[in-house]
N, C-alpha and C positions, 0 to 999 in steps of 0.2 A: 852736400847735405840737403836732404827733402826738408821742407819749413812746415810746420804743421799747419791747417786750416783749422781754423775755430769758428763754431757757429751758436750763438744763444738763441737759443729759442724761448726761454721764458726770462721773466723777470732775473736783473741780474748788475749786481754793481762790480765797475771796474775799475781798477788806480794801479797804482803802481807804486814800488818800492825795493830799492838795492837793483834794478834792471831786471825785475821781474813784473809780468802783469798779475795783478791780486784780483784772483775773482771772488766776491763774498754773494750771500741768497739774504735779499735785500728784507724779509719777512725776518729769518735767523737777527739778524744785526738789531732790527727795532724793537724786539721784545725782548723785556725784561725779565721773563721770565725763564730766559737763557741764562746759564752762567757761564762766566769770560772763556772757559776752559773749553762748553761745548760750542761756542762762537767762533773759536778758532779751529775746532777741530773742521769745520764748515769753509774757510779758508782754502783755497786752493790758491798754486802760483805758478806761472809758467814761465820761464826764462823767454826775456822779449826776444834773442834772437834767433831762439826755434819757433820763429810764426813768420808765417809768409802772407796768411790769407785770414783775415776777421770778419763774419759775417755777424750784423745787429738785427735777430729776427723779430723785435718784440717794442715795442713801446714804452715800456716799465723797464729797460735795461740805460743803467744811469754809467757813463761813462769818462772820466776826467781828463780836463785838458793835458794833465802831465801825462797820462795814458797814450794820449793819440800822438803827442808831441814823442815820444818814444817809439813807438809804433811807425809809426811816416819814418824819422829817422833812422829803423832798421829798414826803410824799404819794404813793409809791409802795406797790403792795400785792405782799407777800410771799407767794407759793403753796410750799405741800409735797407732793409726793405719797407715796401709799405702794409698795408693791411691784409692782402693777400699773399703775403710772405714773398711776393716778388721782387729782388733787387732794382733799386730804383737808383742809387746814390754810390757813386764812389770815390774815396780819397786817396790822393796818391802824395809825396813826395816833390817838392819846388826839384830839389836839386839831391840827386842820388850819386854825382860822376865827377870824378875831382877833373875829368877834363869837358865837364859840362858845356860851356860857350864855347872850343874848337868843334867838339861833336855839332853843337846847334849850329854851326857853320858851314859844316860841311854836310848836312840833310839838307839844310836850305836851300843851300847853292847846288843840288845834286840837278843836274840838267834834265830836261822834257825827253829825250831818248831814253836816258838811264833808268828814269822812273815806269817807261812804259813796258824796257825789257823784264824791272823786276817785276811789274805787275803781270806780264807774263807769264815768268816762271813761277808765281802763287797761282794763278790760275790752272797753271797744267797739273800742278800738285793735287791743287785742291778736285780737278774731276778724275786725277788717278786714282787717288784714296777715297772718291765718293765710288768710285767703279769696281773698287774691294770691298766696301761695305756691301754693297747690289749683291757682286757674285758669292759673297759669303753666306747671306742673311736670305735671297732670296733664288727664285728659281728665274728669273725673268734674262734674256739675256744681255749683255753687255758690252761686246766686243766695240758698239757703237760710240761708249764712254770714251774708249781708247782709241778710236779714232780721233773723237772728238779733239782729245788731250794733245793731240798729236797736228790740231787743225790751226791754237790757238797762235796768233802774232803778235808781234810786239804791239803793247798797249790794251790787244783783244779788243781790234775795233769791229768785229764782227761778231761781237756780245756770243763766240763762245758757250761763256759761263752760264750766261742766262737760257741759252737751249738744253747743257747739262744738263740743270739744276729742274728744269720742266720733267726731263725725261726720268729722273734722279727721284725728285718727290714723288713722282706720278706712280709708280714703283717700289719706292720703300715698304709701305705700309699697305702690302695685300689685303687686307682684314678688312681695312677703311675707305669705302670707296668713295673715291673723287678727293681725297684728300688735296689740301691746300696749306700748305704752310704760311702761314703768318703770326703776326704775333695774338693777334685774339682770337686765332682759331681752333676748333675742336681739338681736344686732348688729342695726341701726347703734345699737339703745342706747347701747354704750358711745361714740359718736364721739360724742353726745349729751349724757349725761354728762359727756364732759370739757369740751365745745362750752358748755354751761351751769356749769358750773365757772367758766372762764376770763370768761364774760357776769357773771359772779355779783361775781367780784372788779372787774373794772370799773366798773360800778355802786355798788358799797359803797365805790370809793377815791371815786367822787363827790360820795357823800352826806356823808361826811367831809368833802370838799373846800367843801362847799357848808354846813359848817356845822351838819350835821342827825347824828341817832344812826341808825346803822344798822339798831338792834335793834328801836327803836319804828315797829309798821308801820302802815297806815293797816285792811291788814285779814288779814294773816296777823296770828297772835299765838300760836305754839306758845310753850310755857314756855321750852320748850331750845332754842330758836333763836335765834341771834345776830343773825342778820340778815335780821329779819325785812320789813323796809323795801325791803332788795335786793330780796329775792324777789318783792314786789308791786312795784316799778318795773320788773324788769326784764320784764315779764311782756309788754308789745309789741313788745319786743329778739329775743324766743325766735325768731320766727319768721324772725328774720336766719340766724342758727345754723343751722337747719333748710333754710332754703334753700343754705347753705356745704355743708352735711353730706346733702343731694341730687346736688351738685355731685360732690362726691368720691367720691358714689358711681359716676358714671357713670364717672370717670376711670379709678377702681381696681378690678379683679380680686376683690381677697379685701383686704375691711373688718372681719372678725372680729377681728386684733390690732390696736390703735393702734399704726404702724408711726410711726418716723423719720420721713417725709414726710407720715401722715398728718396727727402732731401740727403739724405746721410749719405745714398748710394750716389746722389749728382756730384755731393761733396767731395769724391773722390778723383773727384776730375784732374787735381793737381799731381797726384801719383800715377795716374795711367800709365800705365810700360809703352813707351813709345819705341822706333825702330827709328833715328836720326845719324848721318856719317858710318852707316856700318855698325851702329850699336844698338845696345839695348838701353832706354834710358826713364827715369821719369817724365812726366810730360811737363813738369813746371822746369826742372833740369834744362830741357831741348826747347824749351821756348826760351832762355837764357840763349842758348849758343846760338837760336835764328836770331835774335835780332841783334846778339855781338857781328852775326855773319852780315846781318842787313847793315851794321856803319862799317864795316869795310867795303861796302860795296860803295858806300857814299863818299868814303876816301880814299877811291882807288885803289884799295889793297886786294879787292875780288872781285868778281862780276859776277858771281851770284849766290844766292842766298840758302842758307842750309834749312832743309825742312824736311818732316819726318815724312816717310813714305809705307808701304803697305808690302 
């Protein structure tokens, strides 16, 4: 079952009641000059376990502990943004996996070979599908990509990914010259940003789901990073985003502000039709079976890890 993504943008109270979220419009509720009938008719409610993904766009959106406490416990993940409606905050779930502490056991203990071959095989993925993104979207060639994919070794101690990803950006966005990805740089950065924002929290409701800590990666490992796990999973996903966030460029005029429509089009990040095992699948769906596939690799049941391909 696809979980739905909700996202408020304006003012907006949230609770709960009978396993459903109660959304009420917080202006409707405080006047008086409402009667109870058209108060309710203003009520909305969504069964808490068709939601996957809650995004809080707005300031004035008043949200209750029994809300969240329901929310976490579907394995739902909570997003906050700040003033420029960019995700800054996310909450996940202590304990999603009735076999929790065996899984945390066997990530832990997964050995320095193990971790380097999976980081491998997320690497070659990730510049195969950045290498279909190039030759779909643009004219520039690519055969180099796949080489490249074809170059990387266990662990990617010859960074690879990082010559890719030069050759990759440098590339993408004919229009823009000298483009540079980062995160404060010239639009489409920002649809980017949020584009992997939204990819970010997906991915970490799975590794929860699936049992695993989000923080321990296989090969980021910043101090201050939470989730570091996400970031090296979702590292073959990026290129879904990237291709959404093409798309929208063609559609729209002016991409410098994350508009209304633009965000709704990022929003659909969890639906994306992915191609993972020979299928067809959503993309919140197939990040589910990577990272069931990533703790069998950590418990010896596979040696490598399922990821969508192009």
């Amino acid at each position: 079952m696809i979980k739905k993504t909700l996202c408020f943008g304006t003012s907006a109270y949230l609770g709960v009641r009978n396993n459903q979220l109660v959304i009420k419009i917080p202006e409707v509720e405080s006047n008086d000059g409402f009667t109870p009938e058209y108060k309710k008719l203003n009520e909305r409610t969504i069964p808490i376990e068709d939601i996957g993904v809650v995004v809080l766009d707005n300031k004035r959106i008043t949200i209750t502990s029994g809300a969240i406490e329901q929310l976490l416990a579907n394995n739902c993940a909570v997003i906050t943004c700040d003033s420029k409606s960019m995700p800054t905050g996310l909450m996940l779930p202590l304990s999603c996996n009735t076999l929790q502490s065996e899984r945390f056991r066997d990530q832990i203990s997964a050995s320095l070979p193990l971790r380097k071959q999976l980081w491998a095989q997320t690497v070659k993925q990730k510049i195969r599908n950045q290498q279909w993104v190039l030759s779909h979207y643009t004219t520039v060639e690519t055969n180099c990509m796949r080489v490249m994919a074809n170059e990387v070794r266990s662990g990617d101690t010859d960074n690879v990914e990082g010559r890719a990803a030069a050759y990759y950006w440098r590339h993408l966005f004919p229009d823009i010259p000298d483009f540079v990805r980062g995160r404060e740089g010239v639009p489409p950065n920002n649809l980017l940003n949020y584009g992997y924002a939204i990819l970010r929290a997906v991915v970490a409701r799975s590794l929860v789901g699936s049992g695993l800590l989000p923080t321990l990666g296989i090969h980021h490992h910043n101090r201050y990073n939470a989730y570091c796990l996400a970031d090296d999973i979702m590292e073959p996903y990026r290129p879904y985003v990237d291709e959404l966030v093409l798309q929208i460029m063609r559609e729209v005029d002016d991409y410098c502000e994350l508009t209304k429509d633009i965000k709704a089009s990022l929003l659909t990040i969890p639906t994306l039709d992915v191609q993972i095992d020979g299928k067809q699948s959503p993309l919140m769906v197939a990040c589910r079976q990577t990272t069931a596939s990533l703790y069998k690799c950590f418990a010896g049941e596979a040696s490598s890890i399922s990821y969508p391909s192009r």
